[in-house]
N, C-alpha and C positions, 0 to 999 in steps of 0.2 A: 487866456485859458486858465480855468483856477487850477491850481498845484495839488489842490486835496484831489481831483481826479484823477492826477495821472497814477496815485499809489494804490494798492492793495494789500492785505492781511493777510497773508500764506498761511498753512498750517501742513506741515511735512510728516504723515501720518508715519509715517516708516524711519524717521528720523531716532528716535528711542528704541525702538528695535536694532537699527542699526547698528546704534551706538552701543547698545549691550554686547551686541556679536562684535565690533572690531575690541571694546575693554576683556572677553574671554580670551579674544587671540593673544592682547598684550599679554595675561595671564600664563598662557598656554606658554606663549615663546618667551616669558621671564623677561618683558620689556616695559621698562618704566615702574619698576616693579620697587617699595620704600621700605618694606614692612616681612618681617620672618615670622609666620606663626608655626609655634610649638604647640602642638597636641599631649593631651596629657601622657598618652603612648610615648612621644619622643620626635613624631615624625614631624616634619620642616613644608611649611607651605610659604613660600614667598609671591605678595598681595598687594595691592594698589591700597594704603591708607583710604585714600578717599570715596575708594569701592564699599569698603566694607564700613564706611561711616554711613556712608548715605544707608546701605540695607538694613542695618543695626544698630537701634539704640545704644546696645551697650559700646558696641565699638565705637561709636559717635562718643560716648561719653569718655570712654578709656583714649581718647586719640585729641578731642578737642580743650576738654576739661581741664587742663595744665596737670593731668595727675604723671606720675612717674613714669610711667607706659610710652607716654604719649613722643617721648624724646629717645627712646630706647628702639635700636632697629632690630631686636627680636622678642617678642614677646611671647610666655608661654601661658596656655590655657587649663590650668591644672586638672580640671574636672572634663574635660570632652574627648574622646577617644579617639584615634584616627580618622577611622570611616566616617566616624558624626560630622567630623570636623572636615573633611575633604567634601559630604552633603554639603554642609552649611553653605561652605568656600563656594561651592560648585551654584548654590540657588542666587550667591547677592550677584553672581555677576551672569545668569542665563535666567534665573527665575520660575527655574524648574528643579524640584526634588522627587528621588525618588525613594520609595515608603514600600520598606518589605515586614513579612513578623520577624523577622532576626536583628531587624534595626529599630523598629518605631518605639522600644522604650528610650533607647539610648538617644534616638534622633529628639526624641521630645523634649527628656532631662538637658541635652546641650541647649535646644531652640528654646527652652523656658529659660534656661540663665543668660541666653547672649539674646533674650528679648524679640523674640523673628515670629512673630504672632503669628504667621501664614503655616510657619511649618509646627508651629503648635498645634493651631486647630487643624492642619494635616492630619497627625500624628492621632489627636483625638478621633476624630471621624473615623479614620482609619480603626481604630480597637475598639468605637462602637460597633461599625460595622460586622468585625470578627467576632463579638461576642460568643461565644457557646459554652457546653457546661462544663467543660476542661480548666476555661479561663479567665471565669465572668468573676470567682474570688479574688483573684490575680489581679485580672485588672483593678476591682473592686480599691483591694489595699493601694495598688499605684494610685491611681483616684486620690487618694484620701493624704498619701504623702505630699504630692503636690497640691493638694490643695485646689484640685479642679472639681467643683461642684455638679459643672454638667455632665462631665464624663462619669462620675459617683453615682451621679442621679441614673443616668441609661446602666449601669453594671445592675444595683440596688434594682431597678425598674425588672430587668433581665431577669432576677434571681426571683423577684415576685412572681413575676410571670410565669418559669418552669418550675416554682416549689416543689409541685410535687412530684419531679422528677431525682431532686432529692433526699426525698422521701425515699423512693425506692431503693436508689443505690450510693454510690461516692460517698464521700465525706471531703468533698474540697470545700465545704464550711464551714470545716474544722481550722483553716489555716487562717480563719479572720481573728480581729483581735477582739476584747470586749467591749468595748462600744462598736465594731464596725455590727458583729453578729447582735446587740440589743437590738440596732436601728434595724434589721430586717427581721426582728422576731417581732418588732413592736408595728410594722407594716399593715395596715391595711388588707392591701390589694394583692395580699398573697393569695395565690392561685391552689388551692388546699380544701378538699372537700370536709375535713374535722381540724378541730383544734388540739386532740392527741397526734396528730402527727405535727406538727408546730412543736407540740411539747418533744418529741421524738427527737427534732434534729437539735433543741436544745439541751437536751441531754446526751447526745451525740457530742456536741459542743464541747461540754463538761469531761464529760469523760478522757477527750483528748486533750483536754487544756487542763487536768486534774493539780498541776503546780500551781494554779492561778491561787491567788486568795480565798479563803475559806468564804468571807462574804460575795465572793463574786456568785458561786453558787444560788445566792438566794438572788441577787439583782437579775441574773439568766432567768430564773422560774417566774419572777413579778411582768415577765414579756408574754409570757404563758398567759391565754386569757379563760382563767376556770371555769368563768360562769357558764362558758362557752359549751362547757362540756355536758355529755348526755348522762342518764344510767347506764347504757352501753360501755363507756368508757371508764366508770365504778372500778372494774378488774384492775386497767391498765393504769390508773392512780396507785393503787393496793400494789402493784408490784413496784412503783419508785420506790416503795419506805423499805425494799430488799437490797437497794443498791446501797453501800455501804457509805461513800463518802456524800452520797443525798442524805441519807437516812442521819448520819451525825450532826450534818447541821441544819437540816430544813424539816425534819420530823414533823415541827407543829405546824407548819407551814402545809406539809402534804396532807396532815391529819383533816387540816379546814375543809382544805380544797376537797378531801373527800365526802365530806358531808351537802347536805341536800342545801341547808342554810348556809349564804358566802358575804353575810352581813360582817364577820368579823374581819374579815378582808379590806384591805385599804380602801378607799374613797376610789383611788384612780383605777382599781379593778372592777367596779361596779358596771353592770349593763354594758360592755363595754360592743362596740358593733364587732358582726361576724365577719371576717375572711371576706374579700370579694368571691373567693372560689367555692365558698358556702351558699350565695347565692346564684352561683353561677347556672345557665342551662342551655340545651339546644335550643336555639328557638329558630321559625320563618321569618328571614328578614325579608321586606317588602322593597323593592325600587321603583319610584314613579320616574313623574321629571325629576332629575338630578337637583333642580333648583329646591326643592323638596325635602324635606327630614323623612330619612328613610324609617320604617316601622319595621317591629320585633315584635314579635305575636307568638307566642303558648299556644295551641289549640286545646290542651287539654284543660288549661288552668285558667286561661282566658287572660293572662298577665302579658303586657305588652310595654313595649319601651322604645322611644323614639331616639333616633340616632341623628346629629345633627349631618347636613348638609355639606358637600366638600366645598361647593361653588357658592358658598357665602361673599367669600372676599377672592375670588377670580373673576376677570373680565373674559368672559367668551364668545360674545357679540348677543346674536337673538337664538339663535339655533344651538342647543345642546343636545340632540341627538344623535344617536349611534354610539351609546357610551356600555362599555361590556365590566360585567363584576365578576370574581374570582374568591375565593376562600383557600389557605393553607389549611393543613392537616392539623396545626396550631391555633387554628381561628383566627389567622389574622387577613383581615376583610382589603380586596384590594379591588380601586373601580378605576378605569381607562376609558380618557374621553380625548377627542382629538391628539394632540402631541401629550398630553400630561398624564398622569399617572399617581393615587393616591394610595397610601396606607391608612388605616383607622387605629386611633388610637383609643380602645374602650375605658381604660380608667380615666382619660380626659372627657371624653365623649369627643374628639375632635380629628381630623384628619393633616395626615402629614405627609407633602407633597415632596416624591422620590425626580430622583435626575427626570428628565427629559427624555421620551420619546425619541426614536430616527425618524421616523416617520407619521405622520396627517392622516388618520383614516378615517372612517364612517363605515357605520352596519360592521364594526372588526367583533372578536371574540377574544379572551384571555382565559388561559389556564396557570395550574401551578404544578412542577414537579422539580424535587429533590431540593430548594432553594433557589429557584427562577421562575421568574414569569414569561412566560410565553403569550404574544400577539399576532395574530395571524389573521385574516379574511376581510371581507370590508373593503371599501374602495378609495381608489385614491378623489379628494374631495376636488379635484383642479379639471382632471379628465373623467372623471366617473370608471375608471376602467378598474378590472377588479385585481387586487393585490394579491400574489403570491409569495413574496419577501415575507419570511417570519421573525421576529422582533426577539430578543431574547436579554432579560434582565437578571443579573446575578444579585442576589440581595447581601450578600457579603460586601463581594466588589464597587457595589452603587455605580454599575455603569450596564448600557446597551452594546449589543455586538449581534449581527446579523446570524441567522444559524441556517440550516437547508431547509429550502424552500419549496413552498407546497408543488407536489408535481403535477396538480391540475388547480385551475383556477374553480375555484367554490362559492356559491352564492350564499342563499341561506344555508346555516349552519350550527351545529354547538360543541363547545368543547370539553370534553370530561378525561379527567387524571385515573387510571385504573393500572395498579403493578408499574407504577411509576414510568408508568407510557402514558402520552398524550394520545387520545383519539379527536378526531375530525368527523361530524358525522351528519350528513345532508341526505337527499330522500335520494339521490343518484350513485352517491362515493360513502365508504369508510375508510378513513387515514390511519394506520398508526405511526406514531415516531417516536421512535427508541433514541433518547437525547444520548444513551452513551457511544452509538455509533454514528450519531447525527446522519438520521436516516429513515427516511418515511418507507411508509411499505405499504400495498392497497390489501385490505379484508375486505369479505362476502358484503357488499352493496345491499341497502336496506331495501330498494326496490318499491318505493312505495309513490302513489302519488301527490303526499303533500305530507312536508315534514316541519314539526314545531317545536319541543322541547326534548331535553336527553338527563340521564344523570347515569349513574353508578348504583347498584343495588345487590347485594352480594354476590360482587366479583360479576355483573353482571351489568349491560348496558342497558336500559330503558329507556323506550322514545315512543313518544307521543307523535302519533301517525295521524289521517286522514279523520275525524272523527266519526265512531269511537275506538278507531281502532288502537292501539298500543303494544308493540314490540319488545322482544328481548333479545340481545345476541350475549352469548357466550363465548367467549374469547378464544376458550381452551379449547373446545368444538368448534367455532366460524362457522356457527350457526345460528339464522334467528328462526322467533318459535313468537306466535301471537297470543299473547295472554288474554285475560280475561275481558271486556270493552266496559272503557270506563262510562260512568254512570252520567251522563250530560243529556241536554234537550236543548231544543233551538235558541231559547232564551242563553244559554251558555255563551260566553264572547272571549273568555280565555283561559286556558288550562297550563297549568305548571306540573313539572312531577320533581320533587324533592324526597331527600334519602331522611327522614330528623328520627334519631334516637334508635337506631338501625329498624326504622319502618320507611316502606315504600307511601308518600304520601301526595296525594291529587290535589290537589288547590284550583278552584275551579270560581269564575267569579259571571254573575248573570244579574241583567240589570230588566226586571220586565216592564210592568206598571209603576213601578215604585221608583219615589223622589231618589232615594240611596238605593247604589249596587248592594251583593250582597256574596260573601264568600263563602264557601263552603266546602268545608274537608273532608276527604275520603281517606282509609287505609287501606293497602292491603291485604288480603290475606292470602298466603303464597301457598296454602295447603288445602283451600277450595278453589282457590282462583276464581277471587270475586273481589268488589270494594264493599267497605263499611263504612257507611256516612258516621263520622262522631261530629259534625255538625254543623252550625250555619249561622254565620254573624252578619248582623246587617249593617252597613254603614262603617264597614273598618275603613274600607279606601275608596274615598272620596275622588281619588285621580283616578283609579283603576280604567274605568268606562273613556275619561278622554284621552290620556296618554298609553296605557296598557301598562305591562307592570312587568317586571323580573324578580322573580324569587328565589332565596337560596338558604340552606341553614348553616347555622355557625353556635358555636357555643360563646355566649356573650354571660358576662358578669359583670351590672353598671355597680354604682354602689347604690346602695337603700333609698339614698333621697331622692333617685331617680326612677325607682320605679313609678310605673301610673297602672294603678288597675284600669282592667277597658273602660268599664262606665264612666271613669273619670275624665280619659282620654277623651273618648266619644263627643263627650259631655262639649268639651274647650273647643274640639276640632272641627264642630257642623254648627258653633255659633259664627262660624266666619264664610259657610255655606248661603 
């Protein structure tokens, strides 16, 4: 019998597990224990050398390296704090930390110098996550001390993004220093409909940091991009040369900027591009196949902008249908498709894929309230049977956790965010759920016999009913009232109703004789109660007719070299038809 038969290759999957849970006990009962670590507090953790080499670089080096440490049976850590240090101790021998806001600066500063990358990029995640406009300076500065670039980059990102919020009030960017506050005055993709508010928080800036250097003043206003500026904004130039410490040292500097000619002006101020929130606007975003660059379309101006695809680089097999899209109040664009879960990222043009799903669905819906995504309806893909379990995602937290669930199961459906309640709304049921009492409640039933789209329209629900019928219910009443019948005819194959720029708008797509579908927009008017075509494109979407489409607005701002007039678009996208 040959001898290599009678052996085997085991692999004891539970064996390192285990082995972590019997080295915490030694820990716990102070057995086998070599090593006394001193916290820069004072307090005493006695440790397994060889524990805390293996999880720790630095301890590896401080223990094996023949340095002084290494031979000394207590060792103090001059810079970590108790609780850091009790973390720390507690992750090399279980491998779990835990990350609150009263610890993750301090956890980070210890996990950066004792080398523990995991509870670094913990710690990081973690105060992305938290961002908001209390903290996003704060962090900003942290960022910049340690020398973490990606965490820099998402504050700096954060701070573009709400500019102009700002604008309005606070001054927590007054506490940046001067290079942190140049690099986001000199920013791009600040979210700012003028460049006098830009100059505003700069001056803002100055005034609280008035001990800086006399030149720093002038380096702050070179971030200021003049050319930018209108004759509207004439006045608000003319009052900087009143503020007394501008006026002493930047007079001629303001005097320029106020003239119609900005030739005298350095090279690097020339033509310089506007603000991403300069060109920013509502637009109709189009969803075909997901495989697909979604479209952003103007009705009025005919400007349109393609958004790239989530399902570039995912494997989803042949079948990506039943996937549902959501928008914040912030415009940030979120689509759910089986377990996954995307955000968009508009100054990349690219999407960035959030934790994971609990659940597999098909034909589901997603809304947004108060910072969570809600997932609700659709079925399970394994039994077909329809799903009442609602999904709930915290965008802080970057995690799922189950919420109350629908108290009837729902076929077709749609979901719309109004007074920071979710409705549910099918041609049988209306849902409401009040997330603060986690608690659905039924309203007056739309009663109709075939229901297909819904949105929100001053404080009011709109649904597109049987055609051409279309509904309103009123919340405060819990009553619906049939408006005016939208304007369709048989050739019609699908109707949308979207809210963009506080108008009620129809989106309506009919493919008759002709090679290209063709769209065409209605408004309405709430004071005849009627539609008003503003008009009719041929050949925007080319998927419309085989897949159908989802539409929704958002306020998008690509940068410049992204836009595509239609013709142009047009032009590239039916030479592949």
């Amino acid at each position: 019998c040959d001898s290599e038969s009678l052996t085997s290759s085991l692999d004891d999957v539970s064996h390192a597990r285990c082995l972590l849970k019997e080295l915490k006990a030694f820990y716990d009962a102070g057995l086998l224990v070599d090593v006394t670590i001193e916290s820069g507090t004072g307090k005493l953790f006695t440790c397994n050398r060889n524990v805390l080499a293996a999880a720790s670089p630095y301890f590896k080096s401080m223990f094996t390296g023949g340095l002084y440490e290494s031979k000394q049976a207590k060792v103090k850590i001059h810079d970590v704090d108790a609780e850091s240090m009790a973390l720390i101790i507690d992750y090399c021998y279980t491998g779990k930390v835990t990350i609150s806001e009263g610890n993750v600066q301090r956890l980070y500063a210890a996990a950066n110098m004792l080398q523990l990358e995991y509870i670094r990029q913990a710690c990081s995640n973690f105060m992305t996550r938290r961002l908001d406009l209390t903290n996003c300076a704060g962090i900003l500065k942290f960022a910049d001390a340690f020398d973490n670039q990606e965490l820099k980059d998402k504050a700096k990102a954060f701070i573009a993004r709400n500019f102009h919020h700002f604008c309005r009030k606070g001054k927590e960017l007054c506490e940046l220093n001067i290079n942190q506050i140049k690099e986001i005055l000199q920013m791009d993709t600040l979210d700012v409909d003028s460049e006098n508010k830009v100059c505003a928080i700069a001056i803002q800036w100055l005034e609280a940091n008035a001990a800086e250097k006399a030149g720093v003043i002038l380096e702050v206003l070179k971030c200021v991009r003049w050319p930018n500026f209108n004759d509207k904004d004439k006045a608000f130039i003319e009052g900087l040369k009143f503020k007394v410490d501008i006026k002493k040292q930047c007079l001629e500097f303001l005097e320029g900027a106020a003239q119609d000619d900005c030739s005298h002006l350095s090279l690097s101020l020339k033509r310089p591009a506007k603000r991403i929130g300069m060109t920013a606007k509502e637009m109709i975003i189009f969803f075909g196949d997901p495989k697909n660059p979604g479209l952003c379309y103007d009705p009025y101006s005919g400007d349109v902008f393609t958004m790239v695809s989530p399902l570039n680089n995912v494997s989803l097999g042949k079948s990506v249908r039943g996937f549902a899209v959501c928008v914040s109040p912030e415009s940030d664009l979120y689509l759910a498709l089986q377990k996954h879960i995307w955000v968009y990222d508009a100054v990349q043009n690219r999407w960035h894929e959030l934790a994971e799903r609990l659940l597999d669905r098909t034909g589901m819906d997603i809304g947004y309230v108060n910072g969570h995504i809600y997932v609700l309806g659709g079925r399970d893909p394994l039994t077909n049977d329809r799903r009442k379990e609602v999904e709930c995602y915290s965008i802080q937290r970057n995690e799922w956790t189950f919420v109350a669930p629908l108290p009837h199961s729902v076929g077709k459906m749609e979901v719309v965010t109004l007074n920071d309640r979710l409705y549910v709304v099918s041609n049988k049921r209306l849902l409401c759920y009040e997330p603060r009492r986690n608690q659905w409640l039924n309203c007056a039933s739309l009663k109709a016999n075939k229901f297909q789209e819904a949105c929100v329209f001053q404080d009011q629900i709109f649904c597109i009913c049987e055609s051409p019928i279309m509904k309103a219910y009123n919340p405060s009443q819990g009553e619906w009232r049939r408006i005016g019948d939208m304007p369709v005819d048989s050739n019609t194959n699908n109707c949308q109703v979207v809210r963009l720029n506080n108008k009620l708008i129809l989106v309506t797509t009919s493919h008759p004789r002709q090679v290209k579908s063709s769209v065409t927009i209605h408004e309405y008017d709430p004071d005849r109660d009627e539609w008003i075509n503003i008009g009719t494109t041929i050949g925007l979407l080319h998927y419309a007719i085989f897949y159908g489409f989802i539409c929704l607005t958002a306020r998008t701002g690509f940068p410049q070299n992204w836009i595509r007039r239609l013709h142009k678009w047009m032009k590239e996208a039916f030479c592949s038809i």
